[in-house]
C-alpha positions in Angstrom: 87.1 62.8 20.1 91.2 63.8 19.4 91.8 63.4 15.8 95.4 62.5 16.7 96.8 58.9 18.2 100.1 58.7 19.9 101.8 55.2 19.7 103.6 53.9 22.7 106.2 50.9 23.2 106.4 50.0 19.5 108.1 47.1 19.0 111.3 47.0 17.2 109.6 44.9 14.6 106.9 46.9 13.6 109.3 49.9 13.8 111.8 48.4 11.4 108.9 46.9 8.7 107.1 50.5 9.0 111.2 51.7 7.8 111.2 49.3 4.7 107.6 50.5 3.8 108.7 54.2 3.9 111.5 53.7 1.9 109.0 52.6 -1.1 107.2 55.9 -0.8 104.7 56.0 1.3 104.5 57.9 4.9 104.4 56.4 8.1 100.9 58.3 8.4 99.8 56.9 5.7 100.8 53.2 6.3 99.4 53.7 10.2 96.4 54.8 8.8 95.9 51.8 6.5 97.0 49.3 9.5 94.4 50.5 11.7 91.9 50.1 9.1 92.6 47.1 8.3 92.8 45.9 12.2 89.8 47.4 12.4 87.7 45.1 9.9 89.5 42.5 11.1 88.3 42.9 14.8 84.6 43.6 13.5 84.8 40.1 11.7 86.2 38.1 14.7 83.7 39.8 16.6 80.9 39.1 14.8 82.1 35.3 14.9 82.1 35.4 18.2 78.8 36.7 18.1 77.6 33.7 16.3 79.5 31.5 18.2 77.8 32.4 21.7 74.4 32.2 19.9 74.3 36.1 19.0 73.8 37.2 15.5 72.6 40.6 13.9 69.5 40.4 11.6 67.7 43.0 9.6 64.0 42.8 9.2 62.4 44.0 5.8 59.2 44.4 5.0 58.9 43.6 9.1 54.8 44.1 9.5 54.5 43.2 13.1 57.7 41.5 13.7 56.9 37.7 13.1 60.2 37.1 11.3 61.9 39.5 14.4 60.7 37.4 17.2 60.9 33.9 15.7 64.9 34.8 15.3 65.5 36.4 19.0 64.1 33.4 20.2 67.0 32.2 18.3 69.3 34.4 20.1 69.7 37.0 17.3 69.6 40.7 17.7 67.6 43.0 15.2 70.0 45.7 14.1 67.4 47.4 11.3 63.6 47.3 10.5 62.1 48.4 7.7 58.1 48.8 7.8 56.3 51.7 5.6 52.8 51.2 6.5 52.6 53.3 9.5 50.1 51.5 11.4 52.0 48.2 11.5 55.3 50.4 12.3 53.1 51.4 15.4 52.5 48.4 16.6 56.4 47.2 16.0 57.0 50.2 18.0 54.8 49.5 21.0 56.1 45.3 20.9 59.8 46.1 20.3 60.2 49.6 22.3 63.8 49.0 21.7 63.8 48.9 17.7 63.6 52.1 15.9 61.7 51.4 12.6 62.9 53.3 9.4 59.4 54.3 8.1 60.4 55.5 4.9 60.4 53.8 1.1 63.6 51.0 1.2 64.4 51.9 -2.3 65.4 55.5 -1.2 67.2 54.0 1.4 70.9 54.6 1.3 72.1 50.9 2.0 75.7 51.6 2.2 75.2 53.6 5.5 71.8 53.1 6.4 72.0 49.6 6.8 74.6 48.2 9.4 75.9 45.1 8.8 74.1 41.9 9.4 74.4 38.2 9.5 71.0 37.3 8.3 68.6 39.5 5.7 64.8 38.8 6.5 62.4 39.8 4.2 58.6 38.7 3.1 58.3 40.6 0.1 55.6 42.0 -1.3 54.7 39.9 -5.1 54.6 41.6 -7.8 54.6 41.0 -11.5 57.4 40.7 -13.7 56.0 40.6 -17.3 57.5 40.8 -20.6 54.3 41.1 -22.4 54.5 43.5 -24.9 58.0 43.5 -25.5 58.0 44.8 -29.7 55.7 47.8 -28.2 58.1 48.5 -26.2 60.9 48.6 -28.3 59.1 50.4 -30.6 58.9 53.3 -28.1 62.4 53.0 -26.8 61.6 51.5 -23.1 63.3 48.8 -21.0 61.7 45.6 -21.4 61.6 42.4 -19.7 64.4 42.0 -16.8 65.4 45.1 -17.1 61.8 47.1 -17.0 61.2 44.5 -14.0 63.9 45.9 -11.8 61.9 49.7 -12.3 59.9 49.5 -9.0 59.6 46.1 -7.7 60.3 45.7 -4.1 62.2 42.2 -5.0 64.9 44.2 -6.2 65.4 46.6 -3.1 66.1 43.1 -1.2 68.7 42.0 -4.0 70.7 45.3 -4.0 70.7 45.0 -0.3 72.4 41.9 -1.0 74.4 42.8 -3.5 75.8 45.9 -1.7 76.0 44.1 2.3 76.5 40.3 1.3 74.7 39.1 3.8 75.7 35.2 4.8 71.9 34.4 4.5 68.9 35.8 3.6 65.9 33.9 4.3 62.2 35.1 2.5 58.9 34.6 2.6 55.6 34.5 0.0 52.9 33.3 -1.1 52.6 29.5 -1.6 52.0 30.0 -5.5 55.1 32.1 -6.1 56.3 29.9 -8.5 53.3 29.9 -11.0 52.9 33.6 -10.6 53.0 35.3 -13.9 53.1 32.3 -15.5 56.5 30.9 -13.6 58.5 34.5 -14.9 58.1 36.2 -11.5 60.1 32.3 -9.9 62.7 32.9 -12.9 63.4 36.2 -12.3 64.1 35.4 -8.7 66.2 32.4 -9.0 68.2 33.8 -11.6 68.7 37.0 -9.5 69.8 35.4 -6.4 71.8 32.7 -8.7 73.8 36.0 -10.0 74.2 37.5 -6.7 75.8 34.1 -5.4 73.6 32.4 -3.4 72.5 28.6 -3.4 69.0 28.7 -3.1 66.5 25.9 -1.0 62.7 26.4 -1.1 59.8 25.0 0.7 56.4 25.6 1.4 55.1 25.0 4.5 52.2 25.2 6.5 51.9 26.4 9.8 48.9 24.2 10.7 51.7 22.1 12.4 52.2 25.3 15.1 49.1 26.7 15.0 45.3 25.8 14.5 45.5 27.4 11.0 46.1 26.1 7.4 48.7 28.6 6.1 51.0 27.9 3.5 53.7 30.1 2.8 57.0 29.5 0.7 60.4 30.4 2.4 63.6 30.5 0.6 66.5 30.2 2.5 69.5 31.7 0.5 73.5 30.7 1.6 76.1 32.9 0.1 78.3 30.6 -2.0 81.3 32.6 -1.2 80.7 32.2 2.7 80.1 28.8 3.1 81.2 25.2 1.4 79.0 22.9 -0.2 79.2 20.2 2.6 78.5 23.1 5.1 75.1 24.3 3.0 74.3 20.5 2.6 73.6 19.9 5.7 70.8 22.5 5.3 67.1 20.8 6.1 63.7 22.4 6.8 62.2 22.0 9.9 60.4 19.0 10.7 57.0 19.3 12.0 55.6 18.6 15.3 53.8 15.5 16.0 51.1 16.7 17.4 49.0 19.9 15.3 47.1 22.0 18.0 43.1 22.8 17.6 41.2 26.0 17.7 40.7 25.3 21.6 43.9 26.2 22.4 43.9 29.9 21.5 40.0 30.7 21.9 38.8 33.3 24.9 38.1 31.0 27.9 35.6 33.6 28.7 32.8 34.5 26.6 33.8 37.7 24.4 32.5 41.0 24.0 29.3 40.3 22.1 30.3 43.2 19.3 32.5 40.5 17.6 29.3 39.3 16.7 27.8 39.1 13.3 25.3 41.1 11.9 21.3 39.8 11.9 21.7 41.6 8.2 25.7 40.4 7.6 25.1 36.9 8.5 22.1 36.7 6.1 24.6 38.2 3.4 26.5 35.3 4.1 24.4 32.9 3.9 22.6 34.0 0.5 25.9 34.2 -0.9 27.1 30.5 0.0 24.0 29.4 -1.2 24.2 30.8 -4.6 27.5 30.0 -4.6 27.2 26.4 -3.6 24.3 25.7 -6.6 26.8 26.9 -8.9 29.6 24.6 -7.6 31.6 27.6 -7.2 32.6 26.7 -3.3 30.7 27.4 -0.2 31.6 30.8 1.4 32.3 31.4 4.5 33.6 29.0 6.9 32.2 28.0 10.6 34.4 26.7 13.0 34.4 24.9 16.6 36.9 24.1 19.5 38.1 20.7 17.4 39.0 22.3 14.3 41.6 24.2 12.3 40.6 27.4 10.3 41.4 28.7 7.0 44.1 31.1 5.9 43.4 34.4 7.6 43.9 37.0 5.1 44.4 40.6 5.5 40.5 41.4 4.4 39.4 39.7 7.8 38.3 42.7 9.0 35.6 43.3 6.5 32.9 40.5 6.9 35.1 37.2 9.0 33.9 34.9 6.4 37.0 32.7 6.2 36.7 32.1 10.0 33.6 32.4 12.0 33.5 31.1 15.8 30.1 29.2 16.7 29.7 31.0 20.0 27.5 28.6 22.4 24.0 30.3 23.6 25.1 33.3 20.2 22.3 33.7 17.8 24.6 34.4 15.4 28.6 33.2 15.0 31.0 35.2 15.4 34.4 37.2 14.4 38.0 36.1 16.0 38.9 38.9 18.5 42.2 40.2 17.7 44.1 38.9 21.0 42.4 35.3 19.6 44.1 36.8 15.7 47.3 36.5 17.7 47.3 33.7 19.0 46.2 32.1 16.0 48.7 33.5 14.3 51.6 32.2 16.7 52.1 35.4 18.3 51.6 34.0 22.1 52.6 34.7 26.0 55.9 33.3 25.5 56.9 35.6 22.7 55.1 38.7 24.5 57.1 37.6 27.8 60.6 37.2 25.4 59.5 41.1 24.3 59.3 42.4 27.8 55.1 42.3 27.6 54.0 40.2 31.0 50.2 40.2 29.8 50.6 39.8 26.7 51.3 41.7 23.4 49.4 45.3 23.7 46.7 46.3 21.3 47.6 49.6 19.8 45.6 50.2 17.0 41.9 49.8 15.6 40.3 46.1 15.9 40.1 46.7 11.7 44.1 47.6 11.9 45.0 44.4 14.4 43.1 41.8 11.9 45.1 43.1 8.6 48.0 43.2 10.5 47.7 39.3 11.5 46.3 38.6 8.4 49.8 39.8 6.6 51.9 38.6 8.8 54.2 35.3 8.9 53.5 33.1 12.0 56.9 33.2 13.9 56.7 29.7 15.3 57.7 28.6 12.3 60.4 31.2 12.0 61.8 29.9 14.7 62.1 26.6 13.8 63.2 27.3 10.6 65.7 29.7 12.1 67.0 26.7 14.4 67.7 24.6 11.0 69.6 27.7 9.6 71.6 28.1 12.8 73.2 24.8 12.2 74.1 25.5 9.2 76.1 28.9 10.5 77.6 26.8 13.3 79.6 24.7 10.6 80.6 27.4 9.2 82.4 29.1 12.3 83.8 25.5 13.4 85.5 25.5 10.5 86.6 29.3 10.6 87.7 28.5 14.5 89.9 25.5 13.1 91.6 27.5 10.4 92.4 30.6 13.0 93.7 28.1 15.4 95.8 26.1 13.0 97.4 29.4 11.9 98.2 30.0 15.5 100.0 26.6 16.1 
């Protein structure tokens, strides 16, 4: 490409204000330079509220996993722009269901964010928890060492998110935890985040919610949905609810094989014994019962990301099977929310592909946010966005009249 523009048919107006400018010093290069890079941000801005406007926004997915958070807001109508995901088997499957994505598979905090990460409408992030203590705080003075906020920030993935922020300024960010978030570490790990968000300048709402209401699966997770103060008014970010949920809460029929499975998902003579001894002992103690057994009517535990060891949390009584037996992974999915429609909305006819280990598949699921109730969430934050640009549309065409 020419690094030289020739201008054509100025007007007479620009002509005489690029005069006046010269005059104070500066050259018309210079000047014509600084126009064009101005015009520039300017178009990029319209553009993206445009974007927006037709029901197109750019996302980034952090922390991605398998892409819950990624498909909950396409169905949305957004468009993922960057995804982050370090653990290589997940960024394989993201791979294989998004063919179209290119997944930066390398640590976020060596990222360079300024231009390594394009930029975005809405951040997306469920990030990892980790501890923020300030135990120990005269020891560490003692030896010289950073101590409470500030030894917090050395390593802790919350902080990769909040320099993203502070660096892009995204609109909104929404993330994703654990339910107890805000008694971890004794409530410190809550304050550190509120007060980080708080200085970056973002009004905060919380909620945890369980996705029992989408799927046949107790799952509570907190989301906080962040609005940049600067971006938005108060009667825009007001308007702000989470997503009421469905009337009716589907069973464990609904996502089960209609066929009998491979009989390798089932247990163990010696595994389900193990069990069973161990809810006993369990039980006299009053320490809980174990494992769980399940049926068509029901709705299972939490899967966690350990599913693949033993199945304890959610074992299928299999009609006619001496033994019960393990979710397969196409049934993790569905439990999980990840379902035809999605696959279809990814370009998968039958269905998302299985492209790692069974063991792989069922930590995958087990870590991963359910993204029906990204979407719905993501419909609630739409609205919010869609005051905003009414209000931006207004003001442009005001200062047209």
């Amino acid at each position: 490409m020419r690094k030289d523009l020739l201008l054509r048919n100025v007007s007479s107006e620009v002509l005489t204000w690029l005069e006046s400018q010269t005059s104070l010093g500066r050259s018309q290069n210079e000047l014509l330079k600084m126009a064009l890079t101005v015009g520039v941000k300017k178009l990029d801005t319209e553009q993206r509220i445009l974007n927006v406007t037709e029901g197109k926004f750019d996302f980034i997915d952090l922390f991605a996993g398998i892409g819950g958070f990624n498909l909950g807001m396409t169905a949305n109508g957004g468009r993922c722009v960057f995804t982050s995901e370090w653990d290589k088997y997940a960024a394989t499957t993201y791979s294989a269901w998004y063919p179209t994505h290119q997944v930066q598979t390398s640590d976020i905090r060596e990222l360079d964010i300024k231009s390594g990460i394009p930029s975005h409408d809405v951040l997306l992030a469920g990030f990892p928890c980790q501890p923020f203590s300030i135990a120990g705080v005269s020891k560490k003075n003692s030896l010289g060492r950073a101590h409470g906020f500030e030894d917090a920030k050395q390593g802790n993935l919350f902080f990769a998110i909040a320099e993203i922020a502070r660096l892009k300024k995204p609109p909104v960010m929404i993330l994703e935890n654990v339910k107890n978030l805000k008694s971890h570490d004794k409530g410190n790990t809550w304050r550190v985040i509120s007060e980080t968000l708080d200085e970056l300048g973002y009004e905060v709402r919380h909620e945890v919610i369980d996705a029992r209401h989408w799927v046949p699966q107790h799952r509570e997770r907190i989301f906080i949905v962040c609005f940049l103060r600067s971006k938005f008014l108060k009667s825009e970010i007001v308007n702000f609810r989470f997503p009421e949920r469905p009337n009716k809460s589907p069973k464990l029929h609904a996502i089960l094989e209609p066929n009998e499975p491979d009989p390798k998902y089932m247990l163990t003579d010696g595994l389900w014994k193990y069990l069973q001894d161990y809810a006993k002992k369990h039980k006299e103690k009053g320490n809980g019962f174990g494992y769980q057994l399940v049926g068509p009517d029901d709705v299972s535990r939490t899967m966690s990301a350990r599913y693949y060891k033993d199945g304890s949390e959610i074992l299928i009584s299999q009609p006619g099977w001496r033994n019960p037996r393990r979710l397969t992974p196409n049934e993790a999915a569905r439990l999980m929310g990840f379902n035809k429609r999605f696959a279809r909305l990814s370009g998968h006819k039958n269905g998302f592909p299985q492209v790692v280990s069974d063991m792989q598949a069922y930590k995958q699921f087990g870590n991963s946010v359910s993204p029906l109730v990204v979407e719905a969430l993501g419909q609630q934050v739409l609205a919010v966005l869609e005051f905003r640009l009414q209000r931006l549309a207004k003001s442009k065409l005001s200062k047209r009249l």
